[in-house]
C-alpha positions in Angstrom: 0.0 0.0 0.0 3.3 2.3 0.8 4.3 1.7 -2.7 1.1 2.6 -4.4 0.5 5.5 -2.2 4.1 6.6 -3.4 3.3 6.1 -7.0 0.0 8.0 -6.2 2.5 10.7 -5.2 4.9 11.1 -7.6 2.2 11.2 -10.5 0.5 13.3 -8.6 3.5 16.0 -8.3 4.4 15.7 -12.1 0.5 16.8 -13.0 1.5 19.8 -10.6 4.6 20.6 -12.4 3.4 20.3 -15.5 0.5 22.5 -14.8 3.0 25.1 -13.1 5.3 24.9 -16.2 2.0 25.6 -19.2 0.9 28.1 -16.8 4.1 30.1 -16.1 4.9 29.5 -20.2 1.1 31.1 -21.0 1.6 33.8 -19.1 5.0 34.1 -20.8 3.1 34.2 -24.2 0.6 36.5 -22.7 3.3 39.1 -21.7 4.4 39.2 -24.9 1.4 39.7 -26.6 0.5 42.9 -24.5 4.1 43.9 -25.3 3.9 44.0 -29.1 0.6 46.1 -28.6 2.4 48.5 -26.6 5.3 48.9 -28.8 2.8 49.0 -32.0 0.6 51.4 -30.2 4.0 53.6 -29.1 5.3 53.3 -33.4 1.5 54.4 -34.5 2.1 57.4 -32.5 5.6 58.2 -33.0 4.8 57.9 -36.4 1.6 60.2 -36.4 3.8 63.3 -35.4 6.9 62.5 -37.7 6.7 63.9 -41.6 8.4 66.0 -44.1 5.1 68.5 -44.1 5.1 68.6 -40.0 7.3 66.5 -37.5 5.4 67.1 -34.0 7.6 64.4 -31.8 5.9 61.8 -30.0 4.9 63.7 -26.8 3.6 66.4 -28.6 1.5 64.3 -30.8 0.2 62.0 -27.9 -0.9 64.9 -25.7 -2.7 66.1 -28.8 -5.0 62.6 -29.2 -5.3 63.0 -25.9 -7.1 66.0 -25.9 -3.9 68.0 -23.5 -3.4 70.0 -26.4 -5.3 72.1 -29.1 -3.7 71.2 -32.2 -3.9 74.3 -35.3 -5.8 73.4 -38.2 -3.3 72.9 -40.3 -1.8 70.2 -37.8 -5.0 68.8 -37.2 -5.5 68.6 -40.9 -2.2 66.5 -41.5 -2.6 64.7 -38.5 -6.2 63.2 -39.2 -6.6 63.2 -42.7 -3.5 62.3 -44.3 -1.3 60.6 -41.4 -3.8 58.8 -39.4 -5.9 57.0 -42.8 -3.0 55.6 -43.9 -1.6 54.7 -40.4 -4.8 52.6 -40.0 -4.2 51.2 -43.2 -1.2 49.8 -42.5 -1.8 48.2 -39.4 -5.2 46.8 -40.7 -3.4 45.6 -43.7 -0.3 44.2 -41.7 -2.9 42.7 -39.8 -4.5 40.6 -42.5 -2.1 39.5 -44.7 -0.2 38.5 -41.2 -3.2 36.2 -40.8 -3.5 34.7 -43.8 -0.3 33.7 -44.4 -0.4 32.0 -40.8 -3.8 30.4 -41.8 -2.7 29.4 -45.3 0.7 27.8 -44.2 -0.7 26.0 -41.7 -3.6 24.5 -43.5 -1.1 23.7 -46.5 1.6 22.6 -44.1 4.4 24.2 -46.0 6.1 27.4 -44.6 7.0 28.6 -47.9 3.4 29.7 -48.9 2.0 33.2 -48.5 -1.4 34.7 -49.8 0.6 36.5 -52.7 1.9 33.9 -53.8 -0.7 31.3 -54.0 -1.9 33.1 -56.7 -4.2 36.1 -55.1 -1.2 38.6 -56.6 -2.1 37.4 -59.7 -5.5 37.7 -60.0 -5.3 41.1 -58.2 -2.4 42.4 -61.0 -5.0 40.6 -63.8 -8.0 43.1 -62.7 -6.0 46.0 -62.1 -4.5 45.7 -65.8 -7.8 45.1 -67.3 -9.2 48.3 -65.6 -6.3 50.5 -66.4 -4.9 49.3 -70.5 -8.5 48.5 -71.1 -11.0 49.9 -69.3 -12.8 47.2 -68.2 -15.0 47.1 -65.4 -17.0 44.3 -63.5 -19.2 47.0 -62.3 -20.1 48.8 -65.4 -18.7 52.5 -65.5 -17.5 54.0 -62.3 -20.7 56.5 -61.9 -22.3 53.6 -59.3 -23.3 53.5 -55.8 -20.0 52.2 -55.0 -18.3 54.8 -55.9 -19.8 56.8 -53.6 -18.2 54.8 -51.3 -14.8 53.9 -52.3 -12.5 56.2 -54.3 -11.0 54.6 -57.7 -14.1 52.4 -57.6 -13.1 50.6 -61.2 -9.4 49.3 -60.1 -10.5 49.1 -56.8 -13.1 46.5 -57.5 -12.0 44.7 -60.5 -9.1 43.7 -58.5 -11.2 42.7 -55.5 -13.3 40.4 -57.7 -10.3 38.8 -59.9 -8.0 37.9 -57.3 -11.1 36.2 -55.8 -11.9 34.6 -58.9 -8.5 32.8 -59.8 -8.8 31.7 -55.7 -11.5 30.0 -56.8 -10.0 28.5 -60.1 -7.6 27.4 -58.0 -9.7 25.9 -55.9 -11.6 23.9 -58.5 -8.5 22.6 -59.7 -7.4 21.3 -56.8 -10.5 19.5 -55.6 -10.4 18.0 -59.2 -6.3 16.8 -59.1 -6.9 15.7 -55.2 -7.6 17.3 -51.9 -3.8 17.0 -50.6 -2.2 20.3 -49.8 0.0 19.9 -52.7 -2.6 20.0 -55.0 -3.7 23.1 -54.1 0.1 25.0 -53.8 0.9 23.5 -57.8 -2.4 24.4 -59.4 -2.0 28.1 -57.5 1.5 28.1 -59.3 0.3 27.3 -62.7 -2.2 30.1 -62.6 -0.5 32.9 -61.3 2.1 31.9 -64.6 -1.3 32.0 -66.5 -2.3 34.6 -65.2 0.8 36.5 -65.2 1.6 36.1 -68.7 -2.4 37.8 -69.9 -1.0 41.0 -67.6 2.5 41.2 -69.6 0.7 40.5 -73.0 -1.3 43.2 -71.7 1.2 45.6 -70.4 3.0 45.3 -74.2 0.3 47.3 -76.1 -0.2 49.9 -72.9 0.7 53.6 -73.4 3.5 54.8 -71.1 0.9 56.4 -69.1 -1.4 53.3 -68.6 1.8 51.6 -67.7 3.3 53.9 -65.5 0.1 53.7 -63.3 -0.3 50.1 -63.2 3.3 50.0 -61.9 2.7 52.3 -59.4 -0.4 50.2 -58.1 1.5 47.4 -58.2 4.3 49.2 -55.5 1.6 48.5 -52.7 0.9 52.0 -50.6 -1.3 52.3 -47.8 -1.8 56.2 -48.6 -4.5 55.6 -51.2 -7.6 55.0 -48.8 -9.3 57.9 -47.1 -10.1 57.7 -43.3 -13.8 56.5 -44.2 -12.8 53.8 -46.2 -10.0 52.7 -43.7 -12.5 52.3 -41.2 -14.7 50.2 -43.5 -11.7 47.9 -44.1 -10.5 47.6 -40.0 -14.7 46.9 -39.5 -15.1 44.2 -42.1 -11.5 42.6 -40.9 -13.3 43.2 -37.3 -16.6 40.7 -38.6 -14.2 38.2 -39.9 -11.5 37.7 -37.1 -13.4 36.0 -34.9 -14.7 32.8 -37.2 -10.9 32.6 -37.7 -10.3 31.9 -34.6 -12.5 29.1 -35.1 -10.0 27.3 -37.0 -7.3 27.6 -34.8 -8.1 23.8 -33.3 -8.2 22.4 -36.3 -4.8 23.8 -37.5 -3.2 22.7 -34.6 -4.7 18.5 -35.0 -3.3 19.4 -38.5 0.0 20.3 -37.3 0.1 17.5 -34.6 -0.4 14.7 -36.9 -0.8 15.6 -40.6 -4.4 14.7 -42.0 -4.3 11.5 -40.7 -4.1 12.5 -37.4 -6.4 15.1 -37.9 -9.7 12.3 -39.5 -8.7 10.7 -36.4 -10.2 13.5 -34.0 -12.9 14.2 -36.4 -11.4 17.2 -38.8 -12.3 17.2 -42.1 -8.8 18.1 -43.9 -10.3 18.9 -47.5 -13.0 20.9 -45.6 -10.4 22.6 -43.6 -8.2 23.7 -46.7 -11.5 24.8 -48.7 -12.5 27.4 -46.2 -9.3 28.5 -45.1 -8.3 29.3 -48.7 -11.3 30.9 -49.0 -11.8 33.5 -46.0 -7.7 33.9 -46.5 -7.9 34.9 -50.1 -11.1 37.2 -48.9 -9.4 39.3 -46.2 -6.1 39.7 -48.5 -8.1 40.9 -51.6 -9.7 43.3 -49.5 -6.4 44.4 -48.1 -4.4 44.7 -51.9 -7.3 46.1 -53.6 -7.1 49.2 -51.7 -3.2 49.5 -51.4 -1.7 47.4 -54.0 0.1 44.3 -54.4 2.6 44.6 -50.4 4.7 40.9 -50.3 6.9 39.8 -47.3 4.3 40.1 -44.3 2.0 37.2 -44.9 5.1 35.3 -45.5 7.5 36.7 -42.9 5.1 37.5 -39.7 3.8 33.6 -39.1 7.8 32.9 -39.0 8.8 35.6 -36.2 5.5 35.0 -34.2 6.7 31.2 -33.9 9.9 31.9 -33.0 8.3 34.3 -30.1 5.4 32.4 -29.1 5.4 29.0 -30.7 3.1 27.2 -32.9 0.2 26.6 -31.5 -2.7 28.4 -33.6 -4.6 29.9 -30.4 -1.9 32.2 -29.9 0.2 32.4 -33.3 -3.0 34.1 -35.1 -3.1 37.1 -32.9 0.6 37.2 -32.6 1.0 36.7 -36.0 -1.6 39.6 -37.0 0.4 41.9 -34.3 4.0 41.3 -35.9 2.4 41.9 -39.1 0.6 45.5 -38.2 4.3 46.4 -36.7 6.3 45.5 -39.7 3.9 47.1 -42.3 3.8 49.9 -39.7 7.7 50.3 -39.4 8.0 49.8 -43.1 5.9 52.8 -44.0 7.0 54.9 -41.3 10.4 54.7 -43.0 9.4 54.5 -46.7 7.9 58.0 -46.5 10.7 59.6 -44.3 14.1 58.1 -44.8 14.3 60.1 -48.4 11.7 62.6 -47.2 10.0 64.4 -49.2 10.3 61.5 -51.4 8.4 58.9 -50.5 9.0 55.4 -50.7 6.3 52.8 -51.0 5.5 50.5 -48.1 5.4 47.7 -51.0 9.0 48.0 -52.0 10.4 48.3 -48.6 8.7 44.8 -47.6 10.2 43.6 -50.5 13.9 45.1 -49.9 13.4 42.9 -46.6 11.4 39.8 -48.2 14.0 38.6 -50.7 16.9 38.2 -48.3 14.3 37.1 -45.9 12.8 34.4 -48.1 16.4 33.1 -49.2 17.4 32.8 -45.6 14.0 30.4 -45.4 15.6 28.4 -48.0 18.8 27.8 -46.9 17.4 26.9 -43.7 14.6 24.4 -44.6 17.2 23.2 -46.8 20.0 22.5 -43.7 17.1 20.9 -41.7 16.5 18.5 -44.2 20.6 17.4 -45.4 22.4 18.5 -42.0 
């Protein structure tokens, strides 16, 4: 009886430890969590008051939001309707394509993927050229109620409903080859080479002006939408978030096990995949049909949040959509004032950081899998 009561014990005391160790290592997460809000609240507001036009400092700018001082017009005119809209933007946008690369990676099971380039770049660049070489609209001419609503209406929307459309090609296609994740990742490759060759055939018979504006779209900026419209975007991205999170069991049976695993507890993978894909390819043609084509964040902010807070999908989502509203953030802050007055687009400063970025994934995967 001794000897059971000492087994009863010792079992007993590991539960406790264990419990000790996920609790002290969730409130470790948690910590960090709060801490990338506060440093992306502190970089909204640091960059609110710094520009070319009118560089307030931070106190100066934080005392002003918080009604301490009375701002002139003309700083309350820069401050709220050029500064803050496309500081919203940019974490909204930072925040979405964050999340869908963490959602699409782990419903594929390959770090590699990103919503750009699973072929919702190329769908986006396909409406975008068709609106601006040849006028064409889904929506008719631009005098609508939508464009009552959103500025641009024509690009805006044609690039919304294309990148949606070859999503759903791609789709199709991969239901028809097989539901494995692989299916899905080729038949997005062959499309956006499809699709990507219909935009340069295009781009040959543009006039320089046509061209020179579909190459400025395709830079990615987060200065295009107006406060209203940045709202509208952070309120839709509001309605969706939460049936994300839905998902976040399912991803992590998925990365437990692989789809085996995962029938075993009663997830459907296909199912899964199918409306993943979907609500990903949703919330990032939202995001790049206001701002452009912006690369590097739905690829690079799943990456960082694991190495911070691990992989389990409860907590990489949020931390995930975080580390992307602080890098998009960062990245704008300095686009427009490292050359200043010049400014240069939040698109191609991701992408000075994603190539290097992406090789380094490369190398890596690859000295995993020989070393």
């Amino acid at each position: 009886m001794w000897g059971l009561d000492e087994n009863y014990e010792t079992q007993s005391g590991t539960q406790q430890n264990l419990e000790e160790l996920v609790e002290e290592r969730d409130s470790k997460h948690y910590f960090y969590l709060l801490s990338i809000v506060a440093v992306t609240l502190t970089a909204a507001i640091f960059a609110l008051g710094i520009g070319s036009s009118e560089s307030l400092g931070f106190w100066k700018t934080a005392r002003i939001f918080l009604q301490f001082d009375e701002p002139t017009d003309i700083q309350s005119a820069i401050l709220l309707e050029i500064r803050l809209p496309r500081i919203l933007m940019a974490i909204f946008a930072g925040t979405a394509l964050a999340v869908a690369g963490a959602l699409m990676q782990g419903s594929l099971g390959n770090p590699l993927v990103s919503p750009l380039t699973l072929g919702v770049a190329s769908g986006a660049s396909l409406g975008a050229a068709l609106a601006i070489i040849l006028g064409f609209s889904v929506i008719g001419d631009g005098d609508s109620f939508f464009a009552n609503i959103i500025p641009n209406t024509i690009l805006v929307v044609n690039t919304f409903v294309f990148s949606l459309i070859v999503v759903f090609i791609i789709l199709k296609l991969g239901q028809v080859r097989g539901v494995s994740a692989e299916s899905y990742i080729l038949v997005g490759i062959a499309i956006t080479f499809i699709a990507g060759a219909i935009v340069s055939t295009l781009t040959y018979f543009a006039t320089d002006q046509q061209l020179a504006q579909l190459t400025h779209w395709s830079f990615g900026s987060v200065s295009r939408p107006n406060l209203a419209t940045a709202l509208w975007v952070g309120v839709v991205l509001g309605a969706i978030f939460p049936r994300l999170m839905k998902y976040s069991w399912d991803l992590n049976t998925l990365a437990l096990g692989g789809d085996d695993f995962a029938i075993s507890t009663g997830v459907d993978p296909a199912a899964v995949r199918k409306n993943i894909l979907i609500i990903s390819a949703l919330i990032t043609s939202l995001i790049i049909a206001f701002t452009g084509l912006i690369g590097f964040v739905g690829l690079a902010a799943p990456h960082i949040g694991r190495l911070v807070i691990g992989n389990d999908y409860r907590k990489l989502i949020p931390c995930s959509a975080l580390i992307g509203a602080l890098l998009v953030l960062i990245a704008d802050t300095i686009g427009r004032t490292i050359v200043a007055p010049i400014v240069i687009p939040v698109g191609v400063m991701l992408s000075i950081l994603g190539g290097p970025f992406f090789l380094y994934l490369l190398l890596a995967r690859r000295s995993e899998r020989y070393g």
